[in-house]
C-alpha atoms as an extended CHARMM CRD file, in Angstrom:
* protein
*
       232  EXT
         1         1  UNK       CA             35.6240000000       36.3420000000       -4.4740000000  PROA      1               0.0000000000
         2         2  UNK       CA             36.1100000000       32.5930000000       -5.0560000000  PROA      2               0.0000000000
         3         3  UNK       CA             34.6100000000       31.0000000000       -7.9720000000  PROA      3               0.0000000000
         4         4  UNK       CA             31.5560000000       28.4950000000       -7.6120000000  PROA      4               0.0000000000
         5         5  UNK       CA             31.2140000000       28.0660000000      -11.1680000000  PROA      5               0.0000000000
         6         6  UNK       CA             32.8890000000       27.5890000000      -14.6010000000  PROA      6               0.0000000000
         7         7  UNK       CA             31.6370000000       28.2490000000      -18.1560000000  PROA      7               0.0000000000
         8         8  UNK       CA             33.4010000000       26.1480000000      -20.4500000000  PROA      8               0.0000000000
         9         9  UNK       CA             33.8240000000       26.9080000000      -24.5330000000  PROA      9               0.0000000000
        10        10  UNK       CA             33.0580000000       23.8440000000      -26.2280000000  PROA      10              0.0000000000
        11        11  UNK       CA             35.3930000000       23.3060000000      -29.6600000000  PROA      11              0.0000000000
        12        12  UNK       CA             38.9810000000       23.6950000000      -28.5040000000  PROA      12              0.0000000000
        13        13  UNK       CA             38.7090000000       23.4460000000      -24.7430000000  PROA      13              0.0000000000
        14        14  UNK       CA             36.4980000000       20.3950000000      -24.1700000000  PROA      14              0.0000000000
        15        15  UNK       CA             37.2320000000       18.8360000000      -27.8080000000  PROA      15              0.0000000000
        16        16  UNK       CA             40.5810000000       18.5670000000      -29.5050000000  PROA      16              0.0000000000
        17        17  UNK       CA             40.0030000000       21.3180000000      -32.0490000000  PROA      17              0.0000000000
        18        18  UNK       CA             42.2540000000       20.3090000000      -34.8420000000  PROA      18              0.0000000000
        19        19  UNK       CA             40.9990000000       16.5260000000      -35.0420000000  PROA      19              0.0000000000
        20        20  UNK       CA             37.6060000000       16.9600000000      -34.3830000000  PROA      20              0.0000000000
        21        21  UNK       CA             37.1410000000       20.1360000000      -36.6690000000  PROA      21              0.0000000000
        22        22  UNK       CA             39.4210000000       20.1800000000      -39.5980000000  PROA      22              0.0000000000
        23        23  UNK       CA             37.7670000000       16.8390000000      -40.8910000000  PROA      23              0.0000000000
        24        24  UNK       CA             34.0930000000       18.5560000000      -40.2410000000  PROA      24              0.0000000000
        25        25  UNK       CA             35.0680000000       21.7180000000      -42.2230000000  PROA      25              0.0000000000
        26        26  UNK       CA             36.5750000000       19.9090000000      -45.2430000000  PROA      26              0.0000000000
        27        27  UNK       CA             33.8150000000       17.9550000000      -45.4850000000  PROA      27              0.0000000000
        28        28  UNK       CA             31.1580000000       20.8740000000      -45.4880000000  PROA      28              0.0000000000
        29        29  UNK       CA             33.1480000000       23.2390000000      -47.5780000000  PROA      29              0.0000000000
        30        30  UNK       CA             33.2590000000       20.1900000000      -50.2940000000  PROA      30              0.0000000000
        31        31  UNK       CA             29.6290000000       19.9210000000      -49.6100000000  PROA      31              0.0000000000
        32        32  UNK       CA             29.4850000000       23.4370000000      -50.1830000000  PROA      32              0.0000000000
        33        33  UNK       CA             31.3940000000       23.3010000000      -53.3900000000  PROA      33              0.0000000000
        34        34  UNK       CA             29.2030000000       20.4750000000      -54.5980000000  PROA      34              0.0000000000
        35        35  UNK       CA             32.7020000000       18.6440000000      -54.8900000000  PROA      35              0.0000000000
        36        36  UNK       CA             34.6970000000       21.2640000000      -56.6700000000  PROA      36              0.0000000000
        37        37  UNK       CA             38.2620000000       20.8120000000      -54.8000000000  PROA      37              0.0000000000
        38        38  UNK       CA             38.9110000000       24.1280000000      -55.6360000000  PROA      38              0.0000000000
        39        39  UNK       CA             36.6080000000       26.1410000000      -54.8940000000  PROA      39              0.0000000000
        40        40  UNK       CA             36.6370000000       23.6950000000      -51.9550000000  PROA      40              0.0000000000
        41        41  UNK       CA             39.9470000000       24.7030000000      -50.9470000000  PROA      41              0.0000000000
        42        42  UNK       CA             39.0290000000       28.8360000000      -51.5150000000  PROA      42              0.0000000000
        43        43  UNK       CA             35.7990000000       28.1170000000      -48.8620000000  PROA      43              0.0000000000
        44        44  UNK       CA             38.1740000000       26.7400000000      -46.1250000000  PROA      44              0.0000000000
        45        45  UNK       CA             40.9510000000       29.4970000000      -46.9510000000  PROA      45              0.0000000000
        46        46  UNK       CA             38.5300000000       32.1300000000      -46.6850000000  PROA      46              0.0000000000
        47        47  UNK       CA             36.9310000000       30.2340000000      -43.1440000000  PROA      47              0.0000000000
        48        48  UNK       CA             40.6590000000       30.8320000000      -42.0340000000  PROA      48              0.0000000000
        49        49  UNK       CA             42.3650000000       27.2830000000      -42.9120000000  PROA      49              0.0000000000
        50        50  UNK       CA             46.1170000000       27.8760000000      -42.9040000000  PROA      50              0.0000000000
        51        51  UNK       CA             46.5460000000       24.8980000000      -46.1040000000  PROA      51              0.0000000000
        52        52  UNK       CA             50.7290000000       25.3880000000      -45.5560000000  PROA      52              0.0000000000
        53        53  UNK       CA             49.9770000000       24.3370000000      -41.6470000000  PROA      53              0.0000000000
        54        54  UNK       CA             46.8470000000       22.2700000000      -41.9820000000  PROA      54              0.0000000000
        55        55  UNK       CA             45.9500000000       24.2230000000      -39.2600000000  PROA      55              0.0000000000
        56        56  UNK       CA             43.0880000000       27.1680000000      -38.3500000000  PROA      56              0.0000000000
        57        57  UNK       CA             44.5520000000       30.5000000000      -37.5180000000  PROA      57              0.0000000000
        58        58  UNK       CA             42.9560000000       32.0560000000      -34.0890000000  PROA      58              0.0000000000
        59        59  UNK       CA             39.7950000000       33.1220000000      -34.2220000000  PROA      59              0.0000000000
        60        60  UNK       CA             38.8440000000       32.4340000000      -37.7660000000  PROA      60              0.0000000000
        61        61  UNK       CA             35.5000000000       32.2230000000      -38.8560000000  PROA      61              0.0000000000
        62        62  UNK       CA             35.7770000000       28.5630000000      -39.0600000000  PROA      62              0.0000000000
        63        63  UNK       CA             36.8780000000       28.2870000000      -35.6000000000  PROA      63              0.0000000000
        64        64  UNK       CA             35.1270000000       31.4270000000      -33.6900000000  PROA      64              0.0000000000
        65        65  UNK       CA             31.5340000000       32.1980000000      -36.3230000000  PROA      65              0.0000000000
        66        66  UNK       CA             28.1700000000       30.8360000000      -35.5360000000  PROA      66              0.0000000000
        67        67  UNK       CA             26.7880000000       28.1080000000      -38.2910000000  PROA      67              0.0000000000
        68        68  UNK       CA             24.6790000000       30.8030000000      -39.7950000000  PROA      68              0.0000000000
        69        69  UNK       CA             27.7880000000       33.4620000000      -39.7910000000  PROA      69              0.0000000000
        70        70  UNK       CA             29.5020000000       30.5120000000      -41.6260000000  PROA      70              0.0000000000
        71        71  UNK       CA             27.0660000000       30.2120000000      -44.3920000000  PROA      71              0.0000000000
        72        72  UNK       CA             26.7170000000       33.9720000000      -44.7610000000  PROA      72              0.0000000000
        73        73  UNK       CA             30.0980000000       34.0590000000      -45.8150000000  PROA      73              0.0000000000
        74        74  UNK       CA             30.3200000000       31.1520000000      -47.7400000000  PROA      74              0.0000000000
        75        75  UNK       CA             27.2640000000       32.1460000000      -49.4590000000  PROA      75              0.0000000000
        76        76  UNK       CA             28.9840000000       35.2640000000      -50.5360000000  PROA      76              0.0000000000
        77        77  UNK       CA             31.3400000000       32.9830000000      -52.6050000000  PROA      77              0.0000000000
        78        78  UNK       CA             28.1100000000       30.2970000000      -54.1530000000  PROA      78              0.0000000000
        79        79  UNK       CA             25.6950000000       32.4190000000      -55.2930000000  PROA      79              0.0000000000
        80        80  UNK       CA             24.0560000000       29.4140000000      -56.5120000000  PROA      80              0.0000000000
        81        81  UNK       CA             22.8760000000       28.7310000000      -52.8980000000  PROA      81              0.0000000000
        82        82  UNK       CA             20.8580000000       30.3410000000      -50.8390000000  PROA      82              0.0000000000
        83        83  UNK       CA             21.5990000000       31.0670000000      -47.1050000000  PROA      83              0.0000000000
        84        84  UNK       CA             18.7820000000       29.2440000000      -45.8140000000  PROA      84              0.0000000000
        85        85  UNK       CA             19.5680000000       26.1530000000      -47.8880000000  PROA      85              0.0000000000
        86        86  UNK       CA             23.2880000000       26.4470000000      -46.7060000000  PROA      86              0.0000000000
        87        87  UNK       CA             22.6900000000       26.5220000000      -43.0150000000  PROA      87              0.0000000000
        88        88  UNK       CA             20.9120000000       23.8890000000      -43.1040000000  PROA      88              0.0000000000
        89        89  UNK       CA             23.4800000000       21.5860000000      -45.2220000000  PROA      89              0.0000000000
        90        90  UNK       CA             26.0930000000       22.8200000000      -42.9380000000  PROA      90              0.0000000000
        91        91  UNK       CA             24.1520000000       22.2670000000      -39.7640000000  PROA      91              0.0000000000
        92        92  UNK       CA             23.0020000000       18.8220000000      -40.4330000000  PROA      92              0.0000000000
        93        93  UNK       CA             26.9840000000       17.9760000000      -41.5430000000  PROA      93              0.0000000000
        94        94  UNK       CA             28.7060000000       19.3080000000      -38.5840000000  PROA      94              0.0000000000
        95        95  UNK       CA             25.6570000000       16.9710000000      -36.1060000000  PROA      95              0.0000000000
        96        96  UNK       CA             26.6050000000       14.0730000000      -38.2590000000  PROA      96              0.0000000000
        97        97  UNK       CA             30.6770000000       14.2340000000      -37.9480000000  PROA      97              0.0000000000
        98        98  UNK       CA             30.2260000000       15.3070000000      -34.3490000000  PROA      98              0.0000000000
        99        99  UNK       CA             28.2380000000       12.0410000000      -33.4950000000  PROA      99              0.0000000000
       100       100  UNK       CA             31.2930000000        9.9860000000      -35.3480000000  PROA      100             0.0000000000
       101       101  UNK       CA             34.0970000000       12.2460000000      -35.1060000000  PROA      101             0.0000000000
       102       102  UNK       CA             34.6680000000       14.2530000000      -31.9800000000  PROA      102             0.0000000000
       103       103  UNK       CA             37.9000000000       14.2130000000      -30.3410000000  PROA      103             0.0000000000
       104       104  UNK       CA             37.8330000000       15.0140000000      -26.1470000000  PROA      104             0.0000000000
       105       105  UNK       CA             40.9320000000       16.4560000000      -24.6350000000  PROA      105             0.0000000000
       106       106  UNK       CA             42.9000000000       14.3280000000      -22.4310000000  PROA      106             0.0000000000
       107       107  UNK       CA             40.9500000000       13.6560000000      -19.5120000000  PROA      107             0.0000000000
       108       108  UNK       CA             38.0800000000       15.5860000000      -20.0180000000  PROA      108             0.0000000000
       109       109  UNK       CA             35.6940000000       13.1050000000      -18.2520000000  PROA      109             0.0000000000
       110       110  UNK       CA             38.2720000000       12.5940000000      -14.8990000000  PROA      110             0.0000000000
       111       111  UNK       CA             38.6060000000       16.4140000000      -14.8450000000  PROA      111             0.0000000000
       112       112  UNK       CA             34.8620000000       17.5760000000      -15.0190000000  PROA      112             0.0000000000
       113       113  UNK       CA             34.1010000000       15.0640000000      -12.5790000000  PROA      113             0.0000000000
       114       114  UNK       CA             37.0300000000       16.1440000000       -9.9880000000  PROA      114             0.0000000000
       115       115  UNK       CA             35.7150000000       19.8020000000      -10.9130000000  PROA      115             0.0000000000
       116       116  UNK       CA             32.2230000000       18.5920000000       -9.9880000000  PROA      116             0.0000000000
       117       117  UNK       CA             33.0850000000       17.0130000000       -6.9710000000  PROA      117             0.0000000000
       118       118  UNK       CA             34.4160000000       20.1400000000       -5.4970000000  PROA      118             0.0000000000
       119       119  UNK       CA             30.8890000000       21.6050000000       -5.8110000000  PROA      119             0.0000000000
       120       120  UNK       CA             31.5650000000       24.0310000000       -8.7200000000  PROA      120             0.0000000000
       121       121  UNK       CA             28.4680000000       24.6440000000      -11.0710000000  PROA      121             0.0000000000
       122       122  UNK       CA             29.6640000000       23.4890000000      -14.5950000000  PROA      122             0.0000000000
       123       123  UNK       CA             28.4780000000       25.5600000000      -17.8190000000  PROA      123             0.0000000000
       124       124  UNK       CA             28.8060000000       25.3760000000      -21.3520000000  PROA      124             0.0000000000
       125       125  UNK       CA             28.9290000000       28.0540000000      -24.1510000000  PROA      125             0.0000000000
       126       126  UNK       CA             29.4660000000       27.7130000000      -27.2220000000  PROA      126             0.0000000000
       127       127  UNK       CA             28.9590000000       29.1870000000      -31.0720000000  PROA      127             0.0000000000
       128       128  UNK       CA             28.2780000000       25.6920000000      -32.1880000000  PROA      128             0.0000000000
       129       129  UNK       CA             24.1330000000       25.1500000000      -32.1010000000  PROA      129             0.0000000000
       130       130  UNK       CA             22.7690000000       23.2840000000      -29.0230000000  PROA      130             0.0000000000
       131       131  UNK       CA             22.1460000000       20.5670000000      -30.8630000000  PROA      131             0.0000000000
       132       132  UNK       CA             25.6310000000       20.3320000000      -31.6300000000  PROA      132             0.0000000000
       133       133  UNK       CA             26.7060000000       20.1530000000      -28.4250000000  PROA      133             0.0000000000
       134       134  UNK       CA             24.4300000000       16.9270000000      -27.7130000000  PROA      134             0.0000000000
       135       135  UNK       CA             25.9390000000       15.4140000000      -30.5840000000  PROA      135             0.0000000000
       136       136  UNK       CA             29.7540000000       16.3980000000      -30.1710000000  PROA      136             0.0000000000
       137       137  UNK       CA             29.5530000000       15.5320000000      -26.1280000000  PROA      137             0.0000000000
       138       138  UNK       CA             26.7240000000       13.2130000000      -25.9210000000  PROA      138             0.0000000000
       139       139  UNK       CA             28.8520000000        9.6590000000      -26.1580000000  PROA      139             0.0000000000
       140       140  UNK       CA             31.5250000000       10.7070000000      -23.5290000000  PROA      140             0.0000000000
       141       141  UNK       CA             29.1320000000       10.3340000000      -20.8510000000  PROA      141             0.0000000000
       142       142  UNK       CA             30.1000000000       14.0540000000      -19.7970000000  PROA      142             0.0000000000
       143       143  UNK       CA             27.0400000000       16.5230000000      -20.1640000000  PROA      143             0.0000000000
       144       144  UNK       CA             25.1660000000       14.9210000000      -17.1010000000  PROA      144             0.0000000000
       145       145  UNK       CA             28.0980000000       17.9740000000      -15.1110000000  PROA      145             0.0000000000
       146       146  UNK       CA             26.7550000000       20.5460000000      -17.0530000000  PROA      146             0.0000000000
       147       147  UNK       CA             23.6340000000       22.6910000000      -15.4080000000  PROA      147             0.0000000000
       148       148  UNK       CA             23.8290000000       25.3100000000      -18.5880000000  PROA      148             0.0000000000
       149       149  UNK       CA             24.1700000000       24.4560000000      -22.2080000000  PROA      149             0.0000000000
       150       150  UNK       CA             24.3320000000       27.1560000000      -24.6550000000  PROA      150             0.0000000000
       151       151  UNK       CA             24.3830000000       27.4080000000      -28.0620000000  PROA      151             0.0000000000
       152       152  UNK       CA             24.2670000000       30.1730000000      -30.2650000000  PROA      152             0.0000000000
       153       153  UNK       CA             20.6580000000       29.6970000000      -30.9870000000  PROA      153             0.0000000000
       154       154  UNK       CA             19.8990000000       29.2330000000      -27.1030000000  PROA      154             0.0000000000
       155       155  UNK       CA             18.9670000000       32.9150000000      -26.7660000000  PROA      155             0.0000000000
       156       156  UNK       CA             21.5270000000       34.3710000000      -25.2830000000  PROA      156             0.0000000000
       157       157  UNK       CA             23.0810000000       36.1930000000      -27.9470000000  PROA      157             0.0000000000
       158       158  UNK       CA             26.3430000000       34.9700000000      -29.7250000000  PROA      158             0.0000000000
       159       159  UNK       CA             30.3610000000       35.9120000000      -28.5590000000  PROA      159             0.0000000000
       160       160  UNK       CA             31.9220000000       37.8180000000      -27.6960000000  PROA      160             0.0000000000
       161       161  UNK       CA             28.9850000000       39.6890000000      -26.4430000000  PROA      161             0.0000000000
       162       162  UNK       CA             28.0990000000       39.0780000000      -22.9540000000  PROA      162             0.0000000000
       163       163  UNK       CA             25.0820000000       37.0330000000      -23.1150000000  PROA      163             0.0000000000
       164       164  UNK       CA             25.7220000000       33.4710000000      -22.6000000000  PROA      164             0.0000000000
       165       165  UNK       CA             27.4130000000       34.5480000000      -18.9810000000  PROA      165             0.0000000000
       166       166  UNK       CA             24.8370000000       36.3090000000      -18.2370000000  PROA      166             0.0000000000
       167       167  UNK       CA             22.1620000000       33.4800000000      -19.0800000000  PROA      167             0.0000000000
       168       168  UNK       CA             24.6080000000       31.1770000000      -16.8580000000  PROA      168             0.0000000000
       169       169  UNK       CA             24.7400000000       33.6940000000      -13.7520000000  PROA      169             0.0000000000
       170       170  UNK       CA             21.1220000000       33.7510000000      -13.8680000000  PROA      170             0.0000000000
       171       171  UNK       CA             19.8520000000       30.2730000000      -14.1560000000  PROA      171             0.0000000000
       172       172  UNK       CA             22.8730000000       29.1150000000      -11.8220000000  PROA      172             0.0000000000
       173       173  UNK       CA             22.3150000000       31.8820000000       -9.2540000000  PROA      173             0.0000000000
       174       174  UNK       CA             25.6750000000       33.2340000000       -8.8180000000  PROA      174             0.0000000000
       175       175  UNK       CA             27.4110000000       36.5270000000       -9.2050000000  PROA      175             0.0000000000
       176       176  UNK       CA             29.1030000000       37.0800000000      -11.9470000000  PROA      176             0.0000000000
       177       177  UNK       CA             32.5020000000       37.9850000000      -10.1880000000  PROA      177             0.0000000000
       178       178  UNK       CA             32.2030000000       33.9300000000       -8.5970000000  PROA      178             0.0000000000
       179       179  UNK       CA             32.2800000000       32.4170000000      -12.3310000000  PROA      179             0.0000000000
       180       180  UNK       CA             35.1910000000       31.6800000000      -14.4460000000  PROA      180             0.0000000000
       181       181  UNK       CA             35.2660000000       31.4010000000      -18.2060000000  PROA      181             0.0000000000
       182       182  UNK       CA             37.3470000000       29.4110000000      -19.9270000000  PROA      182             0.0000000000
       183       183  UNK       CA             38.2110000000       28.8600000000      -23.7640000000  PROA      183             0.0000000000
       184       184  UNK       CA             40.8690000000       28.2360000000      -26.6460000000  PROA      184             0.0000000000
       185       185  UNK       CA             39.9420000000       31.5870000000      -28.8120000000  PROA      185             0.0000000000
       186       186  UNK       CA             39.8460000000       35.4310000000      -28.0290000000  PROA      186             0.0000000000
       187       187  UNK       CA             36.1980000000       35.4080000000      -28.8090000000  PROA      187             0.0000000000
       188       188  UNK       CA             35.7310000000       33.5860000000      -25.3320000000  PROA      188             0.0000000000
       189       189  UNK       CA             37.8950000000       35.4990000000      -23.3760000000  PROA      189             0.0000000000
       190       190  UNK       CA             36.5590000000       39.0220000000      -24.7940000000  PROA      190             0.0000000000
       191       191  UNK       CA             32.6100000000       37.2350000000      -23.5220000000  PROA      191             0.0000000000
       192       192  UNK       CA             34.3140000000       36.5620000000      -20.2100000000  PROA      192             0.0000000000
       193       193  UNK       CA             35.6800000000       40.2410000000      -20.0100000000  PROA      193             0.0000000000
       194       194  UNK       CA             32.8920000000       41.8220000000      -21.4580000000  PROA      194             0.0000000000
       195       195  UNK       CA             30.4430000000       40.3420000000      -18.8670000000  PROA      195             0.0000000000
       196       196  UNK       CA             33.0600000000       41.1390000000      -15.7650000000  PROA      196             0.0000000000
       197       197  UNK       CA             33.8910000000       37.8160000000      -15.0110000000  PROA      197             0.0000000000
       198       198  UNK       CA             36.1230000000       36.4950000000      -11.7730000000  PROA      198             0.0000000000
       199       199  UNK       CA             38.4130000000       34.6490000000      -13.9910000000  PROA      199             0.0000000000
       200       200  UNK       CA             39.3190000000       34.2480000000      -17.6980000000  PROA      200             0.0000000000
       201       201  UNK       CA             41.3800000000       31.6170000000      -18.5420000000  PROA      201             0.0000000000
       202       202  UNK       CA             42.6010000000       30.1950000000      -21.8940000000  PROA      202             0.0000000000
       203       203  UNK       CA             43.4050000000       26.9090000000      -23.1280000000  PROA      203             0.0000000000
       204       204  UNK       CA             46.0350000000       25.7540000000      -25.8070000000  PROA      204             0.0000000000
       205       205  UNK       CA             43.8230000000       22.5140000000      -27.2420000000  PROA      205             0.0000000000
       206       206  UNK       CA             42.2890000000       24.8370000000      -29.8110000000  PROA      206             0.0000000000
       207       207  UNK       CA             42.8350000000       27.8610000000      -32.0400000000  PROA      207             0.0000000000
       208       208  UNK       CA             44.7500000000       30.4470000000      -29.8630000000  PROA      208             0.0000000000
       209       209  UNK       CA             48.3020000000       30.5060000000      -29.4330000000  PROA      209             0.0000000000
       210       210  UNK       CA             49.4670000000       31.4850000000      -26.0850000000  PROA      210             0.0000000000
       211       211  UNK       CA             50.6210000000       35.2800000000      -26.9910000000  PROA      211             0.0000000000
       212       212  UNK       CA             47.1220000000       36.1040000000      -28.1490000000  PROA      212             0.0000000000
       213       213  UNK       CA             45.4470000000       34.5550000000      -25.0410000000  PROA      213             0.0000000000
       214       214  UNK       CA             47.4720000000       36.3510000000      -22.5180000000  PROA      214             0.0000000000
       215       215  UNK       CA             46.7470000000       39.6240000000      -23.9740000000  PROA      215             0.0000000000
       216       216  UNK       CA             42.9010000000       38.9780000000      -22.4550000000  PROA      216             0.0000000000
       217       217  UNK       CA             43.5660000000       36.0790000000      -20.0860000000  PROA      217             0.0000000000
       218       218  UNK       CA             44.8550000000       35.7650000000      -16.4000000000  PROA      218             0.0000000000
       219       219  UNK       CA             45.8560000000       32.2630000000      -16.8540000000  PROA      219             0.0000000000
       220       220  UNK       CA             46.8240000000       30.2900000000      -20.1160000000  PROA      220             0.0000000000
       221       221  UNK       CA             46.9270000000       26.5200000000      -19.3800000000  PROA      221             0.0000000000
       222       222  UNK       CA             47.6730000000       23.5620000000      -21.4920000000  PROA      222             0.0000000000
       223       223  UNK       CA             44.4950000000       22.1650000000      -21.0610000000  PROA      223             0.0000000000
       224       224  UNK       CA             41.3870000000       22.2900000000      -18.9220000000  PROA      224             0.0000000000
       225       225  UNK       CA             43.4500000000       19.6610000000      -16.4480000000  PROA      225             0.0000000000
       226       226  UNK       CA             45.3050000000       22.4180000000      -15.2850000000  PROA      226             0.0000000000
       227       227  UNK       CA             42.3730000000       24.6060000000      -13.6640000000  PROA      227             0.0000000000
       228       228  UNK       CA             42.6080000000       22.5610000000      -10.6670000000  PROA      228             0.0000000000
       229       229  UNK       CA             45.6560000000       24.9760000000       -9.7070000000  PROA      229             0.0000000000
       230       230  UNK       CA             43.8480000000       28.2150000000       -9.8380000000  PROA      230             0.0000000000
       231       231  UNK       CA             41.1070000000       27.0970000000       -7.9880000000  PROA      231             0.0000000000
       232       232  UNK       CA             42.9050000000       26.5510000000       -4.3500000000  PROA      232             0.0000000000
């Protein structure tokens, strides 16, 4: 069947992963650690930060969990905080760099608008908080090509379960064999799969290398520029 409609990840498909997140992370883990660079250092270790690369392995916490899933594990190592308190701090951290620091990909705005023009229905889903994505996307003029925007706390469940397709099939009206999903990290990919998708495509401007992306994907691009090729 052909696809009519595309469900983008957010972090590390539409945004440069490394420079929008790294910064965001450091900052909340030194939050976190109330300034300790230590334990500092531990928090982001233990979110998957490679220090040696300055660089997030696939599918680490820090690149693939939910803000509460976050704080649940960082909570584990502060037992001075409670999990409440530290979703919150890391919440309202993350919406403040994303309004100042998020990186697009090279020519996200061009592309979504050539995808839009072509009369594809354009969705995002994502294990940032909705709010999130208003403040990560909301100054590149983009979301106005977006019918679906999903966060983790949208209702829909969280990846790699099936959820956020499925919310997107419904309120867009198509079969899930017409979508494609596409995404940087396995965590997509396994949603995509999980939900029987058309298409599952991965994307090197994140966390995923290309090995670990073609185990799950039928296409690995560069970037989301390249989609225009699988589409006909």
């Amino acid at each position: 069947m052909a696809i009519r409609g595309i469900l983008f990840d957010k972090d590390g498909t539409l945004l440069d992963y490394t420079a929008t997140w790294i910064p965001a992370n450091r900052a909340a883990a030194l939050a976190v650690a109330r300034g300790d660079p230590d334990l500092c250092g531990h928090l982001l270790r233990a979110g998957g930060y490679d220090p040696d690369t300055k660089q997030m392995t696939g599918n680490a916490l820090l690149a693939a969990g939910t803000n509460v899933e976050i704080a649940s594990a960082w909570c584990a190592q502060v037992p001075d905080w409670n999990l409440d308190e530290l979703v919150a701090l890391i919440e309202g951290i993350f919406l403040d760099h994303g309004r100042h620091g998020a990186v697009p990909v090279p020519d996200l705005s061009p592309t979504l608008t050539q995808l839009k023009a072509r009369g594809l229905i354009l969705g995002i889903a994502t294990s940032d908080s909705e709010a999130g994505i208003e403040s990560t996307l909301g100054r590149f003029d983009v979301l106005g090509h977006f019918d679906f925007l999903a966060g983790y706390d949208s209702g829909h469940g969280v990846k790699p379960g099936p959820g956020m397709v499925h919310g997107f099939a419904g309120e867009s009206g198509l079969p899930v064999a017409e979508i494609a999903v596409v995404g940087d990290n396995i965590h997509d990919l396994e949603m995509g799969r999980a939900a029987g998708v058309g298409l599952a495509i991965g994307v090197l401007t994140g966390t995923g290398s290309r090995s670990d992306l073609s185990a799950l994907a039928d296409h690995v691009f560069d970037s989301i520029a390249d989609l225009e090729s699988v589409l006909g």
